[in-house]
VMD Tcl script that draws the C-alpha trace (Angstrom):
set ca {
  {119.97 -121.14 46.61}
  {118.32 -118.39 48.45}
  {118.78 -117.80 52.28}
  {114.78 -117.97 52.45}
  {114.69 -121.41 50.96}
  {117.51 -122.69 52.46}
  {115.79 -121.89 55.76}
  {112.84 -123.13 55.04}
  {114.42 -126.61 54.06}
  {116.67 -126.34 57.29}
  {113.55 -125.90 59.22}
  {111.34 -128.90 58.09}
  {114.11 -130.83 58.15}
  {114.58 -129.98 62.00}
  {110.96 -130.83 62.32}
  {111.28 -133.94 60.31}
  {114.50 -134.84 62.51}
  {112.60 -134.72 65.67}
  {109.12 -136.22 64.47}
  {111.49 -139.45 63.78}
  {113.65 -139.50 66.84}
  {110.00 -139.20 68.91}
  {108.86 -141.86 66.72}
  {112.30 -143.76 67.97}
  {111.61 -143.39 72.05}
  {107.88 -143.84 71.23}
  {107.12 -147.04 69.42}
  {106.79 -150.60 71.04}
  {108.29 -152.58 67.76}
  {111.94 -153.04 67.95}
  {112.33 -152.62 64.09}
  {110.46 -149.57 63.84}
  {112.52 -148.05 66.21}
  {115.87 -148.88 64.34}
  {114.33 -147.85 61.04}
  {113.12 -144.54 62.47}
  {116.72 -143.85 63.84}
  {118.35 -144.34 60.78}
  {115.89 -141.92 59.29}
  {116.94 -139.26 61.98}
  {120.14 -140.20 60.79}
  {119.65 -139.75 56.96}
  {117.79 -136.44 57.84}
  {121.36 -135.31 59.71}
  {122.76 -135.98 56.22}
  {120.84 -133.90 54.39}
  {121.12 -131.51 56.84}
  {125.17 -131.12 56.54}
  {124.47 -130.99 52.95}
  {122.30 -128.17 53.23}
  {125.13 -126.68 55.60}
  {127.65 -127.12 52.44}
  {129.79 -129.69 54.20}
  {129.38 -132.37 51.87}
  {132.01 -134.53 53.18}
  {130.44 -135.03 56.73}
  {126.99 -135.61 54.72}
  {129.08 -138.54 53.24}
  {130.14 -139.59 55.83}
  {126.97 -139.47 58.10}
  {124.82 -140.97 55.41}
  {127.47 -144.20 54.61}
  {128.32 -144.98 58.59}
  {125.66 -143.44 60.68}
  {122.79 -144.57 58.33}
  {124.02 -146.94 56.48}
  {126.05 -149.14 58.78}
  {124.60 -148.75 61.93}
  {121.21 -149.17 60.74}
  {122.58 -152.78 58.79}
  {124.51 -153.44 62.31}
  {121.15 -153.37 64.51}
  {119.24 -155.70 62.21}
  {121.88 -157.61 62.01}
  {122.32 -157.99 65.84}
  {118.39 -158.32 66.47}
  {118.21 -161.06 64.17}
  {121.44 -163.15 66.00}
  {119.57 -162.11 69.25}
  {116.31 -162.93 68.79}
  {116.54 -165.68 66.03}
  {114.64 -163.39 63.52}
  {111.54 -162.92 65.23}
  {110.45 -159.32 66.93}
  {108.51 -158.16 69.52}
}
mol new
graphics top color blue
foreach p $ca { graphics top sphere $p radius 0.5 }
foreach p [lrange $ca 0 end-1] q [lrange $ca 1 end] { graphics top cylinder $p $q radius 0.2 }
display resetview
């Protein structure tokens, strides 16, 4: 892959990254919130991919996305009995 286009991918993923995490401090909806931080996470995955470290993609994508985005929903549903805001 070309420097160029690997830059340009870089970039809109940056872009992408931070459209989601002010999506994250910006919403009123609980949910939305969670889903749009595990999408800021995913983004980070693709990210070390694109920075050939395919291992910490791995990684990122299966805990940081994965789990912690199962983990909130899982802990707003015990909290709130299933309803949201």
């Amino acid at each position: 892959m070309s420097h160029t286009v690997l830059l340009t991918l870089s970039l809109l993923l940056a872009v992408a990254m931070i459209g989601a995490a002010w999506i994250t401090i910006s919403v009123h909806r609980v949910a939305t919130a969670m889903l749009a931080a595990g999408l800021v996470s995913l983004f980070a995955s693709v990210m070390f991919l694109l920075l050939a470290a395919p291992d910490v993609a791995m990684t990122e994508a299966a805990i940081g996305s994965g789990l912690t985005t199962f983990l909130f929903f899982f802990v707003l549903g015990r909290v709130r009995g299933g309803s949201d805001d």
